[in-house]
N, C-alpha and C positions, 0 to 999 in steps of 0.2 A: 472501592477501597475496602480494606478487610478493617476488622478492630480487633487490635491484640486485648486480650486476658492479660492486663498485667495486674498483679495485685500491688495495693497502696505500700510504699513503706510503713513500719508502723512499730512499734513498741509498747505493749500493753503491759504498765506497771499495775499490778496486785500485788500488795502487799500479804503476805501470809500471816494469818494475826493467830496461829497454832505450831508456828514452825519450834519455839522453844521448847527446852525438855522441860518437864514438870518441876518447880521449886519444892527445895528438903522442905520439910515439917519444920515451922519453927524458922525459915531463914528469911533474912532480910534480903530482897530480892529485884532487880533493877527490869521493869517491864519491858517485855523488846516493845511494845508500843509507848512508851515513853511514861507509865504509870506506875512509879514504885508504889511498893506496898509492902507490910508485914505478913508472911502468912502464918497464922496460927498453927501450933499443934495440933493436927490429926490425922491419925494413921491411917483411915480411913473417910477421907473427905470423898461429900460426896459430888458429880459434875454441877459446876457451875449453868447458868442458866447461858453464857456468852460461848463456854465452851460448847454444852450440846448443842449450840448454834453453829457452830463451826464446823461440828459435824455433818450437822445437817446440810450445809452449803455443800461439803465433800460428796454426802450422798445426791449432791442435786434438788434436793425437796427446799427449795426454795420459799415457798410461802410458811413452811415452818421455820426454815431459818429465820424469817423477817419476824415472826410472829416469835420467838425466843428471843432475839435482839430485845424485842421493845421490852420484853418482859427483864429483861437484866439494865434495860435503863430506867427503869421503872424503880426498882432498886435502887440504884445508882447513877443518876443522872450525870455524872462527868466518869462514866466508862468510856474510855477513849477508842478498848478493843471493841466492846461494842456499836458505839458509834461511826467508827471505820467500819468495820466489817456488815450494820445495818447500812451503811452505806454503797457496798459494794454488792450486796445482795439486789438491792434496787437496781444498781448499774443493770446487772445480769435479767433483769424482770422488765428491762428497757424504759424502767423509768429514771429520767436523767436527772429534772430538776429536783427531785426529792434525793436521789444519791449524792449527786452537789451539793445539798442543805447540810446534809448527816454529816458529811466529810470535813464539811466544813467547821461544826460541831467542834469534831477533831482536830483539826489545826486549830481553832480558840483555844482549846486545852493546854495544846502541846505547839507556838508557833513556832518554835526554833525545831522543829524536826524536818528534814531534808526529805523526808520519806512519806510526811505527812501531805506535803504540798504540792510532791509528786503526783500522790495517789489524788488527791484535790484537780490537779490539774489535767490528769488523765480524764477524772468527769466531767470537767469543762468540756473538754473536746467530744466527749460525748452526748453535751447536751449542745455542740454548735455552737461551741461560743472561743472559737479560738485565741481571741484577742487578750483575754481574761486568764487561756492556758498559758501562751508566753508570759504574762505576771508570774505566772506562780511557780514556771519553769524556773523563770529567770533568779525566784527567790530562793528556790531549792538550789540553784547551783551557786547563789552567794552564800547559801548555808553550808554548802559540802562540794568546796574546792579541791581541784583535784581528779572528781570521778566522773566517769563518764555516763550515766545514766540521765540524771536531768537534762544534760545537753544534747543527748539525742532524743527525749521527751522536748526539749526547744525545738532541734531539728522537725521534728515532726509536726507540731502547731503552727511553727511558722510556713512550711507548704501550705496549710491547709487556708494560709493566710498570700498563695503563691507569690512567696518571699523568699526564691528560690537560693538568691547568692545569701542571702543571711544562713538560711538553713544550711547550706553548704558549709560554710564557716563553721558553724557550731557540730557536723559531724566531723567535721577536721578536727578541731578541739577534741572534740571528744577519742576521737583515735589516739592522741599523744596522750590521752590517760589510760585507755586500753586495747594497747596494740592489736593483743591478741583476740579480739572478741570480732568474731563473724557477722556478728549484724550490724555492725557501723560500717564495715565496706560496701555490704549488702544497702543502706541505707544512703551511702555515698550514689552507688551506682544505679540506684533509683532516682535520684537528683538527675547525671547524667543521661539518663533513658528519658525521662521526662524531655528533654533539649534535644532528644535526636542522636545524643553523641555520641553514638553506639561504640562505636572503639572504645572510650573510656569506662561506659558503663562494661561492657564485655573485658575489661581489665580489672575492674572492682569484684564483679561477679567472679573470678578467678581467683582474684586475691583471696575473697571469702571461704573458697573451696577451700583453697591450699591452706585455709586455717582450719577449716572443719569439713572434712571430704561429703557428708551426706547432711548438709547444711543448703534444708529445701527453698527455702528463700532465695541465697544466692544460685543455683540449680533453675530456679525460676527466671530468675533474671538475668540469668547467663539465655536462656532457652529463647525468652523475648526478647533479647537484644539480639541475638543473631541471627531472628526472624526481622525485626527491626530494620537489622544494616542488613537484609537478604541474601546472608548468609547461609543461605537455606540447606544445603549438603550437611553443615559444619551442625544444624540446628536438631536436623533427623536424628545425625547420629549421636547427640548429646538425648536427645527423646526418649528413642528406641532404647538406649540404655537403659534411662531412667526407669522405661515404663516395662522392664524383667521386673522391676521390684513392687511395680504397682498397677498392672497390667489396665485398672479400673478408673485410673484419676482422670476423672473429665476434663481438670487443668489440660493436664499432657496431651490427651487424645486431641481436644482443638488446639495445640501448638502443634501438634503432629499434621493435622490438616491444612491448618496456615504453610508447614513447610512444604506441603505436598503439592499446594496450591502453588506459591512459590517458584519451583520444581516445573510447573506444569504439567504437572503428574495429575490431574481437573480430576479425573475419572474417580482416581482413587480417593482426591482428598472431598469430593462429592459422596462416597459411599461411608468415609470415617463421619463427617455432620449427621449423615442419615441414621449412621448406627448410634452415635452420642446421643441426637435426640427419639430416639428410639424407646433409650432409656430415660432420659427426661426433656419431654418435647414442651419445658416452659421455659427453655433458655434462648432468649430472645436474640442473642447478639451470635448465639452459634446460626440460627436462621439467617441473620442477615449475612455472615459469611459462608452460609451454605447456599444462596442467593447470591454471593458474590464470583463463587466459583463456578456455578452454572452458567452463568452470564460470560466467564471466562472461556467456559464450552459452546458458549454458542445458543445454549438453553435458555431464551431468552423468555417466552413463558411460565417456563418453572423457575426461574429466579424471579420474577416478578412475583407470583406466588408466593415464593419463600419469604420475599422482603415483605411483602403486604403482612406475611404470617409474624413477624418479629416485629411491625409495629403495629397488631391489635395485641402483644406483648408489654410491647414498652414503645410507647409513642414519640418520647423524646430523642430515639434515636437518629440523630441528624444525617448521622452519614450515612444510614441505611434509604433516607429519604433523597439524598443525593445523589446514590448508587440507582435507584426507583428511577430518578429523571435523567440519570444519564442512557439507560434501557430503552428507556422512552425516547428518547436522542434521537440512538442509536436504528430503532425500529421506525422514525421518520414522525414519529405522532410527537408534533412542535407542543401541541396546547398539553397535553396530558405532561410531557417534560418541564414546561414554564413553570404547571401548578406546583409537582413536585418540588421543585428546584426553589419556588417562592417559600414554600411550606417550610422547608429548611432552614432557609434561609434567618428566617424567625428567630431559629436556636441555635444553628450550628456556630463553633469555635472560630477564629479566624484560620486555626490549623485545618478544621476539617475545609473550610470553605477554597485554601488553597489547593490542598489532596485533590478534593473536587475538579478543580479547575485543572491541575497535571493527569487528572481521568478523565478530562474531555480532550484534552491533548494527546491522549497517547491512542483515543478511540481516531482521531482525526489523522494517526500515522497510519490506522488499521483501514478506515472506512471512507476517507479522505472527507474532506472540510462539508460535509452537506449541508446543507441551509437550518436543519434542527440545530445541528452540532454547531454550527457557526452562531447562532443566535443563542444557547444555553450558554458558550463561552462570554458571548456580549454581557449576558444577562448577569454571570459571576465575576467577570473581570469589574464591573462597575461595581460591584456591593466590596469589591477590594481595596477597590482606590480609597 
């Protein structure tokens, strides 16, 4: 079995805490982060220690942004923009639990902000605590009825909680408040890909174009779903497209290979892996389908190879270990197939562990029932039951 590249749905709320124009001299002024203030007369004020923080985040230098932050709470210990924004800087420095503190911060200040709890709950999910994001999802959307943004920040916490028809529900919702917006069909039709149901997911992905023609997400997920439902003709040539405008995206090149594979076109989608990883030979899961397709040719040494090469990669990959003991099957070594097959077994999904089992089935129409293949089939139909 191959593994598609599908990337997660997802929506990353940052809040822009420099998006407002400058307030006059002198006016009374209502903070876009929820902090009125007076600002004094002058003509020449000079940057605040929160704003050159903000800059600094735009330039990237991160350890100065955090190190300005503190310096403007220091000051000011209920600066909200601060707070927020030392918050989201930690996000970006990958530390979670201290960006969830700061943010939090934040909502104490301001808890009726629809945007505060958002941004709260986007670091939830970031710090693995999804249970905690639906809270603050669900708080933001009874704070700011109507819009669709918290609902699809709901959408999204609840997958990662795989609370599939819930999530589903809430990007419905969320579309009847903005039709037009391409990542909630996009976001729909990630739901449906997840379930297999490639028709619909391949109808969402459509949907999303025809709102925004070079809307790469949906492009994405139109690409995998019609590698998905093996569509494979319909998937080249939505690729091939694609990839006049990006000749370089590793995305595309292993969906170009998947379809090639597909296709049975082995040779060529053998030479697209070799050249992707050519260019970065640490992608583990292009091995294991560059390994899948060799296998498909007959190259049953050098997919063995490649597989073993993808998991001193990344070892959890179950289907690649299942693909290993099906080789093994197939080339008649019972024990070397058992081990594999057992080692998997450990991790793999109940999705992958079926796949498995329609790949020792479909080698069984190719190489008829041998006594490997007959006894790896026993060994996985029983871990089903």
């Amino acid at each position: 079995m191959r593994r598609f590249a599908s990337p997660v749905a997802g929506v990353a709320l940052l809040l822009c805490i420099a998006c407002a124009p400058a307030p006059r001299a002198g006016a009374q002024v209502d903070d876009p982060l929820g902090l009125s203030r007076t600002t004094p007369p002058r003509p020449q004020e000079p940057q605040t220690a929160a704003a050159r923080a903000v800059e600094l985040m735009r330039q990237g230098k991160l350890p100065e942004a955090i190190a300005a932050f503190r310096e403007a709470l220091k000051a000011n210990p209920k600066d909200i923009a601060a707070h927020l924004g030392l918050g989201q800087a930690l996000q970006q420095q990958g530390k979670a639990d201290e960006a969830v503190a700061e943010i939090q911060l934040a909502v104490d200040l301001n808890p009726q902000s629809a945007d505060f709890r958002m941004a709260l709950a986007g670091a939830l999910l970031g710090a693995n605590r999804p249970k905690d994001a639906v809270r603050e999802y669900e708080r933001a959307a009874d704070l700011s009825p109507m819009r669709a943004a918290p609902l699809v920040g709901l959408g999204n916490a609840l997958l990662r909680l795989h609370r599939s028809e819930d999530a589903l529900a809430a990007y419905l919702r969320a579309r009847g408040y903005e039709p037009d917006d391409p990542s909630i069909p996009t976001a729909i039709g990630r739901v449906y890909a997840d379930r297999e149901d490639w028709l619909s997911a391949i109808r969402e992905a459509r949907a999303a174009l025809r709102l925004r023609a070079d809307y790469t997400p949906a492009r994405d997920l139109l690409i995998d779903s019609l590698n998905g439902g093996k569509r494979y003709a319909e998937a080249l040539a939505e690729i091939d497209s694609a990839l006049k405008a990006a000749p370089n995206d590793i995305d595309l090149r292993n969906a170009r290979a998947t379809a090639l594979d597909g296709l049975e076109r082995r040779d060529e989608a053998i030479r697209e892996y070799q050249d992707i990883l050519k260019a970065d030979p640490r992608q583990a899961t292009t091995w294991g389908n560059l390994g899948w397709s060799q296998y498909g040719a007959g190259k049953y040494d050098d997919a063995i190879a490649s597989s073993r090469k993808a998991l001193e990669i990344d070892p959890t990959l179950a289907y690649v270990r299942l693909n290993l003991g099906l080789i093994y099957a197939v080339k008649g070594d019972v024990n070397a197939a058992r081990k594999e097959y057992e080692a998997a077994i450990s991790i793999a999904t109940r999705a992958d562990l079926q796949a498995g089992l329609e790949d020792i089935r479909a080698a069984m129409k190719k190489h008829g029932r041998t006594a490997a293949l007959q006894e790896v089939e026993k060994l996985l139909a029983a871990v089903r039951k």
